[in-house]
C-alpha positions as protocol buffer text, in pm:
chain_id: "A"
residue {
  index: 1
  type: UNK
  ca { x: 806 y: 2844 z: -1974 }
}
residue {
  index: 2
  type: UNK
  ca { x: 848 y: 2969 z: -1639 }
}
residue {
  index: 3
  type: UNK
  ca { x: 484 y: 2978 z: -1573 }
}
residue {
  index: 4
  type: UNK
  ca { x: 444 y: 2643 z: -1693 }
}
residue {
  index: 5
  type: UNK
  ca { x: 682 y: 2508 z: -1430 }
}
residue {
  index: 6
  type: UNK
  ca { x: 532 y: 2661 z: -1165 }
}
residue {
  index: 7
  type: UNK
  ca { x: 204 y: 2566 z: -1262 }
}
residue {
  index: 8
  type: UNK
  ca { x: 310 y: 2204 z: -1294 }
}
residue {
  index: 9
  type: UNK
  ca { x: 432 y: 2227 z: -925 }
}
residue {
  index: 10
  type: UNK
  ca { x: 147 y: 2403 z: -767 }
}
residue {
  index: 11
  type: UNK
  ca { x: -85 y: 2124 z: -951 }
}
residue {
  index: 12
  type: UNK
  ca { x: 101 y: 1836 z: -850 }
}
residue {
  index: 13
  type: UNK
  ca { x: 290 y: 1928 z: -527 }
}
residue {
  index: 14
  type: UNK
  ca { x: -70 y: 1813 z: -385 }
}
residue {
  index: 15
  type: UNK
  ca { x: 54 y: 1428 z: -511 }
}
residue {
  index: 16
  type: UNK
  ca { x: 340 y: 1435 z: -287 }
}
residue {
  index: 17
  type: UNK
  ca { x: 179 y: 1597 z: 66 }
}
residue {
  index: 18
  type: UNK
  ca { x: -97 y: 1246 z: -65 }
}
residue {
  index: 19
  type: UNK
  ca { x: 197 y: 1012 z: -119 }
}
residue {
  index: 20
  type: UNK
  ca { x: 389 y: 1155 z: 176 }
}
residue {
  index: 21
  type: UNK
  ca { x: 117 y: 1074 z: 386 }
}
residue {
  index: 22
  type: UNK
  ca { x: 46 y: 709 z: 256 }
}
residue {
  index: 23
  type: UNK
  ca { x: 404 y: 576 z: 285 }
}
residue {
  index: 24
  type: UNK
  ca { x: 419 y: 704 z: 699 }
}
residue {
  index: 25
  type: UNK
  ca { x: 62 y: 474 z: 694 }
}
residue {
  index: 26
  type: UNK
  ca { x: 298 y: 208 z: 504 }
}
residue {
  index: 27
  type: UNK
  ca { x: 528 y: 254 z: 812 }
}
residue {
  index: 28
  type: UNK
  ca { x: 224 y: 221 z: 1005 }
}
residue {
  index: 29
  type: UNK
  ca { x: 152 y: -64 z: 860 }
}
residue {
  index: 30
  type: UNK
  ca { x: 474 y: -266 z: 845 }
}
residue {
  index: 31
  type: UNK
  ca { x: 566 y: -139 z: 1270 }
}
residue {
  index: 32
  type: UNK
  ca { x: 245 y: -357 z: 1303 }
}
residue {
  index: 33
  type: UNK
  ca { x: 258 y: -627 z: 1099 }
}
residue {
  index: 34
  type: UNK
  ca { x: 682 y: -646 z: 1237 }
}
residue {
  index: 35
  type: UNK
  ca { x: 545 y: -685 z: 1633 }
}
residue {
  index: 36
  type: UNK
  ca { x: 281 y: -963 z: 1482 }
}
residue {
  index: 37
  type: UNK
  ca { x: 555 y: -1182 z: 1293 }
}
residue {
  index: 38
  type: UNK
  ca { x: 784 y: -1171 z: 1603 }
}
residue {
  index: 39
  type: UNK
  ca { x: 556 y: -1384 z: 1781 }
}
residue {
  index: 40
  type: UNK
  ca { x: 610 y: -1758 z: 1721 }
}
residue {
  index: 41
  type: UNK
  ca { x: 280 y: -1919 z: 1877 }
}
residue {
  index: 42
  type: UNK
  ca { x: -31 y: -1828 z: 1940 }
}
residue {
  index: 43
  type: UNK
  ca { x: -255 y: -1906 z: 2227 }
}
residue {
  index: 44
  type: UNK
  ca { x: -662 y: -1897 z: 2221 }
}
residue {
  index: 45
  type: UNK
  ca { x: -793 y: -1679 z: 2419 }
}
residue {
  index: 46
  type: UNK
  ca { x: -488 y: -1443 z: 2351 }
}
residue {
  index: 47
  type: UNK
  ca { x: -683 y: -1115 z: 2369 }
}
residue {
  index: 48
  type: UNK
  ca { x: -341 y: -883 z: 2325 }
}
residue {
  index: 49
  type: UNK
  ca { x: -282 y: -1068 z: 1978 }
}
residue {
  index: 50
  type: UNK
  ca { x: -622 y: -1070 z: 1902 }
}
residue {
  index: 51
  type: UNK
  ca { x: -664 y: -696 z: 1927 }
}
residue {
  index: 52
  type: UNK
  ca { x: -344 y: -704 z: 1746 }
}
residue {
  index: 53
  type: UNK
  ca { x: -479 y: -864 z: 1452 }
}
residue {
  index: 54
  type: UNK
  ca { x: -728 y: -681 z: 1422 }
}
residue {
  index: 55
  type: UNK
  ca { x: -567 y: -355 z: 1449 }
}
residue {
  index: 56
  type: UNK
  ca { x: -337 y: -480 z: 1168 }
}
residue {
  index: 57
  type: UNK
  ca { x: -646 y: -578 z: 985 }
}
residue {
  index: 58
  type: UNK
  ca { x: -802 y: -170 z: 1002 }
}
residue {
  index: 59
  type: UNK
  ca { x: -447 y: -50 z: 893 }
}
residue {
  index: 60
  type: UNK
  ca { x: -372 y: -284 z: 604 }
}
residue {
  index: 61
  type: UNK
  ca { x: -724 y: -210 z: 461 }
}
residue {
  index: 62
  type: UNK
  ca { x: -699 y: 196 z: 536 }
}
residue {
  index: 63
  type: UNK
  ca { x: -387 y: 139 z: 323 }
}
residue {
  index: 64
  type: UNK
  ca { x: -483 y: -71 z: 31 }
}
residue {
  index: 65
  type: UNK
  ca { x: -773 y: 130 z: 32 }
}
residue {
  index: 66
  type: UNK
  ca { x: -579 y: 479 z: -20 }
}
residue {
  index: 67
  type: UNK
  ca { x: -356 y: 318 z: -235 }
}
residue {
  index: 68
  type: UNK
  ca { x: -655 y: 251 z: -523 }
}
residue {
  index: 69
  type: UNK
  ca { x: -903 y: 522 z: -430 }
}
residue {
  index: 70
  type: UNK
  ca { x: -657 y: 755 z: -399 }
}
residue {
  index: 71
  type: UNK
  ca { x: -229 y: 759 z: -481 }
}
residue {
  index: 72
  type: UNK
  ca { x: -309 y: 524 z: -772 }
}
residue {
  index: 73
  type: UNK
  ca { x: -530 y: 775 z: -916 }
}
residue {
  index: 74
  type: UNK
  ca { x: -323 y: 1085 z: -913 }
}
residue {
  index: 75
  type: UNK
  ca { x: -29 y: 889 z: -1017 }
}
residue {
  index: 76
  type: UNK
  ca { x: -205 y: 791 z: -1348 }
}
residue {
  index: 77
  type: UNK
  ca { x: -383 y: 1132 z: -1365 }
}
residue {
  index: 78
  type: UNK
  ca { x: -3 y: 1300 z: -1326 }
}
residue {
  index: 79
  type: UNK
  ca { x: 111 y: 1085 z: -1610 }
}
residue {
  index: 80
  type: UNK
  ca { x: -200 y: 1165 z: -1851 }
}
residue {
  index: 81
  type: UNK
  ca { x: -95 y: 1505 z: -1815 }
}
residue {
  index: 82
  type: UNK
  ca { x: 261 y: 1446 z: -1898 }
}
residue {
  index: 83
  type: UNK
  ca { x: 130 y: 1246 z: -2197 }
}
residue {
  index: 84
  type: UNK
  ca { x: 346 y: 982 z: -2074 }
}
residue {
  index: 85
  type: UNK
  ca { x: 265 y: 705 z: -2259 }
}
residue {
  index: 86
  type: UNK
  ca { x: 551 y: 464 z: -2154 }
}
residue {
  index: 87
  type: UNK
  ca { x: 506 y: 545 z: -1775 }
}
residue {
  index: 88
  type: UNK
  ca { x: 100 y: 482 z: -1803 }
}
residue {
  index: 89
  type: UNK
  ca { x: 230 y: 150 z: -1967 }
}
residue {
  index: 90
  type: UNK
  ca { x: 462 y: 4 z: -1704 }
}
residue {
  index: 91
  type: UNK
  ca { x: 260 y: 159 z: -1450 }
}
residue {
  index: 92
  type: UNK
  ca { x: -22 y: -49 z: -1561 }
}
residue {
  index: 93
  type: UNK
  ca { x: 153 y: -388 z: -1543 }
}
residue {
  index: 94
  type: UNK
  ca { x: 245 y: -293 z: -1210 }
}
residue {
  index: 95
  type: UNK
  ca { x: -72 y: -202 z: -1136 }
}
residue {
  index: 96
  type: UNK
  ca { x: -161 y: -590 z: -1244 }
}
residue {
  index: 97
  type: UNK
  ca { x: 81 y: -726 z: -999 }
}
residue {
  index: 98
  type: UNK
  ca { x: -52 y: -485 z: -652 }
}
residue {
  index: 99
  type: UNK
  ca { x: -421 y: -622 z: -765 }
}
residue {
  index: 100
  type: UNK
  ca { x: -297 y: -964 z: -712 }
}
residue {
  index: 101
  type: UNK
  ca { x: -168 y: -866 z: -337 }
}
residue {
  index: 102
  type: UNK
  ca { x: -495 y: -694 z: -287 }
}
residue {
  index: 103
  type: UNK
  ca { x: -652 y: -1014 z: -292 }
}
residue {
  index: 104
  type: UNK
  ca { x: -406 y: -1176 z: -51 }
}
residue {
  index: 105
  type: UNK
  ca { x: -471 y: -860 z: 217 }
}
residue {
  index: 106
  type: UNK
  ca { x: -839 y: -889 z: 147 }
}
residue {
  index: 107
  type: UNK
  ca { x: -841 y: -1250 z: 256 }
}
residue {
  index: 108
  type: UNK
  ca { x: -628 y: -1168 z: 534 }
}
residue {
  index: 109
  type: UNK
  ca { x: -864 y: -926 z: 687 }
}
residue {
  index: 110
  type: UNK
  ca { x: -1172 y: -1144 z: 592 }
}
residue {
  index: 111
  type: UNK
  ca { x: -1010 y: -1421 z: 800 }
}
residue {
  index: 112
  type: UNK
  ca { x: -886 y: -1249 z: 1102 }
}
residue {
  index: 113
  type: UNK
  ca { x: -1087 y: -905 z: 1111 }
}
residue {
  index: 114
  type: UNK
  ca { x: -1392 y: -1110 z: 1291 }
}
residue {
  index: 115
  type: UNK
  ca { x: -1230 y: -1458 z: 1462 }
}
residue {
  index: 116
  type: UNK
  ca { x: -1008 y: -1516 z: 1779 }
}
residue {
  index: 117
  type: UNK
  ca { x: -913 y: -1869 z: 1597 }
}
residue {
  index: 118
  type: UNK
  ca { x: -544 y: -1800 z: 1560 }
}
residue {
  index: 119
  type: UNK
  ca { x: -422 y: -2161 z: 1461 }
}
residue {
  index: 120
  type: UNK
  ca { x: -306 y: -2052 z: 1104 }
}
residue {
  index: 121
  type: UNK
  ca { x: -187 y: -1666 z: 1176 }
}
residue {
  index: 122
  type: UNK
  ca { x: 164 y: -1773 z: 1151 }
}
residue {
  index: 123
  type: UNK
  ca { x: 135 y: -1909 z: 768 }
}
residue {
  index: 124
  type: UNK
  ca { x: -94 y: -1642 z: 704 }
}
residue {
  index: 125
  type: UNK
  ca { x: 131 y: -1337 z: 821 }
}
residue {
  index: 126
  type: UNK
  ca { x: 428 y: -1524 z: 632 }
}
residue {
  index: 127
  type: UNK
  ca { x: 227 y: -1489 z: 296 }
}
residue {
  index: 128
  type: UNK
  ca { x: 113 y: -1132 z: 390 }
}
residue {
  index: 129
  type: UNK
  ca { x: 446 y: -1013 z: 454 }
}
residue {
  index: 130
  type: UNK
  ca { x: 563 y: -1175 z: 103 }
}
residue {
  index: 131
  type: UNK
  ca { x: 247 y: -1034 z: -94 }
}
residue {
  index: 132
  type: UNK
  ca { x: 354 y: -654 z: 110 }
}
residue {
  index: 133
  type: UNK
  ca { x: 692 y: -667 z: -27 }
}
residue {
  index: 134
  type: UNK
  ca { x: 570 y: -747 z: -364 }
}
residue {
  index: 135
  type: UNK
  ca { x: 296 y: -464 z: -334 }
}
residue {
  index: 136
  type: UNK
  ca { x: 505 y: -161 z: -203 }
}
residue {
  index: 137
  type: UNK
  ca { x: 794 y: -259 z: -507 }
}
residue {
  index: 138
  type: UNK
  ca { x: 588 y: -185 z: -746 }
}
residue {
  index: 139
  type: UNK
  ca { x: 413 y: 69 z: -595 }
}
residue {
  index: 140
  type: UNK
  ca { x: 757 y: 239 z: -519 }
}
residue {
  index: 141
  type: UNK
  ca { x: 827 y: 207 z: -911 }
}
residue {
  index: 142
  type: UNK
  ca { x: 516 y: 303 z: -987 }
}
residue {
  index: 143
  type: UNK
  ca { x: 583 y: 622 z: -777 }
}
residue {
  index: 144
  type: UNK
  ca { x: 876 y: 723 z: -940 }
}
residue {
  index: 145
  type: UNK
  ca { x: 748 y: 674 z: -1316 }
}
residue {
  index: 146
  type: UNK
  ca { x: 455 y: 858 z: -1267 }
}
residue {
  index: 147
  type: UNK
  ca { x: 545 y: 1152 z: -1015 }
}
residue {
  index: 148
  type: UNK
  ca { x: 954 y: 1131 z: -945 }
}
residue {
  index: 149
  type: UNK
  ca { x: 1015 y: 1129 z: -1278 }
}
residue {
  index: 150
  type: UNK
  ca { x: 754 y: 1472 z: -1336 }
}
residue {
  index: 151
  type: UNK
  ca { x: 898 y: 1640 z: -1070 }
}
residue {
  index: 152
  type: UNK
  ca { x: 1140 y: 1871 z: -1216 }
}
């Protein structure tokens, strides 16, 4: 029995250096988008912002994209082998609800990733930063059904 501890934590200690690593690029993420929403207008030809925007545009995919090609993943795969039926369950509906903010970030960066018009950032960050709380709530409970709970 032991063994089979130890086993368990060599396997899946991996998971938390992975989801260690995501949620500082989640602080990353949210230091960036926090020095954006300060800002209450926008000029054209506001280069700083622009460069801004972009860089929040590189970060928020780098993270959504880690979040499904990666954490996502191993969460699940940590749950399979815990035969955790109940966990895969929730984790699934949450899973439902971080596709639907996937779609709001993707249209975020598909917007600003390539244009200096800035006329609608404010509106645009607003529903980012709502669809980015949604997202890391469930991907915090998703987090601890699928690995916090398997830890011990």
């Amino acid at each position: 029995m032991l063994e089979n501890c130890k086993s368990a934590r060599e396997r899946w200690g991996g998971v938390s250096e992975i989801i260690d690593r995501w949620l500082q690029s989640r602080q990353i993420l949210l230091v960036s988008y926090y020095h954006l929403s300060e800002k209450k207008a926008f000029s054209e030809g506001d280069t700083e912002t622009e460069n801004r925007v972009r860089h929040l545009c590189q970060l928020l995919v780098d993270y959504v994209s880690a979040g499904h090609f990666e954490v996502y993943q191993q969460l699940i795969l940590e749950g399979q082998a815990f035969d955790d039926k109940q966990g895969l369950q929730k984790a699934r509906e949450l899973y439902r609800n971080i596709d639907v903010t996937t779609d709001v970030a993707v249209d975020f960066n598909d917007k600003y990733q390539e244009t200096d018009d800035l006329a609608s950032l404010n509106p645009d960050l607003s529903q980012l930063g709502e669809a980015l709380e949604s997202r890391f709530s469930s991907e915090d409970r998703m987090i601890a059904l699928l690995h916090t709970a398997h830890k011990n």
